[in-house]
C-alpha positions in Angstrom: 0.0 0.0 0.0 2.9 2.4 0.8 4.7 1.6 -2.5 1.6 2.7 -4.5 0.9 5.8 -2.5 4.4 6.6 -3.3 4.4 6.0 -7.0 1.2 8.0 -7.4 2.7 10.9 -5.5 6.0 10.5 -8.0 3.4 10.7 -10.8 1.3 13.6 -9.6 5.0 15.8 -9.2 5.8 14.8 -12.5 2.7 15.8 -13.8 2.9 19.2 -11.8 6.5 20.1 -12.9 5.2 19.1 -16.9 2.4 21.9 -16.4 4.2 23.9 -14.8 6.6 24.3 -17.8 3.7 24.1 -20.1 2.2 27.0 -18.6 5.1 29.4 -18.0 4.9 31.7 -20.8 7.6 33.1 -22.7 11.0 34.7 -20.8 11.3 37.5 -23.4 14.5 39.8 -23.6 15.9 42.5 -25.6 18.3 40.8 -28.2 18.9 44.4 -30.2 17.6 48.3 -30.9 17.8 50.1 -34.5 16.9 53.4 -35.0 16.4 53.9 -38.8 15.5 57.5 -39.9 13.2 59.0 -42.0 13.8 58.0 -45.7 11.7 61.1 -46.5 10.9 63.9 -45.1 7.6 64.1 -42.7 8.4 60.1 -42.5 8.5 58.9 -38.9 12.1 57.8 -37.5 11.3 53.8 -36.8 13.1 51.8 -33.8 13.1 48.2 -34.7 13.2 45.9 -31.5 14.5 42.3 -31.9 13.5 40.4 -28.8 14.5 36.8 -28.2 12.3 34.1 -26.4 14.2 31.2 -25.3 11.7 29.5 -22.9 9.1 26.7 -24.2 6.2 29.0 -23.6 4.3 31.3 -25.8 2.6 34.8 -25.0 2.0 38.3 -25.7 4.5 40.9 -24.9 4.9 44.4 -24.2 8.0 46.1 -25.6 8.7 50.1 -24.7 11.6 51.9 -26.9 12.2 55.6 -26.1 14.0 57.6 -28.5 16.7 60.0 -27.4 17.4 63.4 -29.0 21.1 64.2 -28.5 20.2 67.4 -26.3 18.6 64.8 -23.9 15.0 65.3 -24.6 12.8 61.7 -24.4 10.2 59.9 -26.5 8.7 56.6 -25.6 5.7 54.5 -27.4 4.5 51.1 -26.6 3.6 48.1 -28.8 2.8 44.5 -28.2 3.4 41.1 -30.2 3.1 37.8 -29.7 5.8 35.3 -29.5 6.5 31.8 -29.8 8.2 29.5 -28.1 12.1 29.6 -28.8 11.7 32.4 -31.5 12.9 35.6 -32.0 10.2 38.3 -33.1 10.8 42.3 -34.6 8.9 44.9 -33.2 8.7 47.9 -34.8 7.9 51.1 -33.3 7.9 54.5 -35.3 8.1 58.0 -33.8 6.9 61.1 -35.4 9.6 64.0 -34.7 12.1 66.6 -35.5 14.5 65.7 -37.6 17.9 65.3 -35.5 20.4 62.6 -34.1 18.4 59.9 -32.0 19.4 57.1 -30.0 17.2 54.4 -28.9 16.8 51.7 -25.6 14.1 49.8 -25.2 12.4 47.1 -22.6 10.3 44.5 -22.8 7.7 43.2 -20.3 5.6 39.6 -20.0 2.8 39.9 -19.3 2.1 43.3 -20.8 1.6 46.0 -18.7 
C-alpha cells in the first residue's frame, strides 16, 4: 500500500512540474535596438526591436523603446506582439519627430503591462 501511494505521489509531481513548464509563458529579452530614420521627409524615425524568447512557452509581450534626441530630450511608445516559443520576433515602433540625431533603448515586459 505504501509503494503505491508513493508512485502515485511521483506521478502527480511529475505531472505538476510538466504543467508547470507548459504554462510558463515566454521569458522575453531584448536581443537588439535600430533606429532607422526617415527616408523622406515628414516620415517617422522607426526603432526596430529584436527580442528573443528562449523558454518553451508562448505569449504576448509588451516592448517600450524611447527615442533620445542628442540634447537629452525623451520619447517613448508602446507596442505588443506575440511570440513563440524559442523564436525571435521584430517589433517595430515609429516615432513622429524633428528631424535630429536619435538614440534608442528599449524594454520589454511579460505579461504586458
Amino acid at each position: 500500500m505504501k509503494l503505491l501511494f508513493a508512485a502515485g505521489m511521483v506521478c502527480f509531481a511529475g505531472l505538476v512540474v510538466l504543467f508547470s513548464l507548459r504554462c510558463s509563458g515566454p521569458r522575453p529579452t531584448v536581443a537588439s535596438v535600430e533606429v532607422t530614420p526617415p527616408e523622406t521627409e515628414g516620415s517617422p524615425y522607426v526603432v526596430e526591436v529584436t527580442v528573443e524568447n528562449e523558454s518553451r512557452g508562448n505569449g504576448e509581450i509588451e516592448v517600450e523603446a524611447v527615442l533620445r534626441s542628442a540634447s537629452g530630450r525623451e520619447y517613448s511608445a508602446n507596442e505588443t506582439a506575440k511570440v513563440r516559443a524559442r523564436s525571435n520576433v521584430i517589433v517595430v515602433i515609429e516615432f513622429s519627430v524633428e528631424p535630429g540625431e536619435y538614440t534608442a533603448t528599449a524594454t520589454v515586459d511579460y505579461p504586458p503591462r
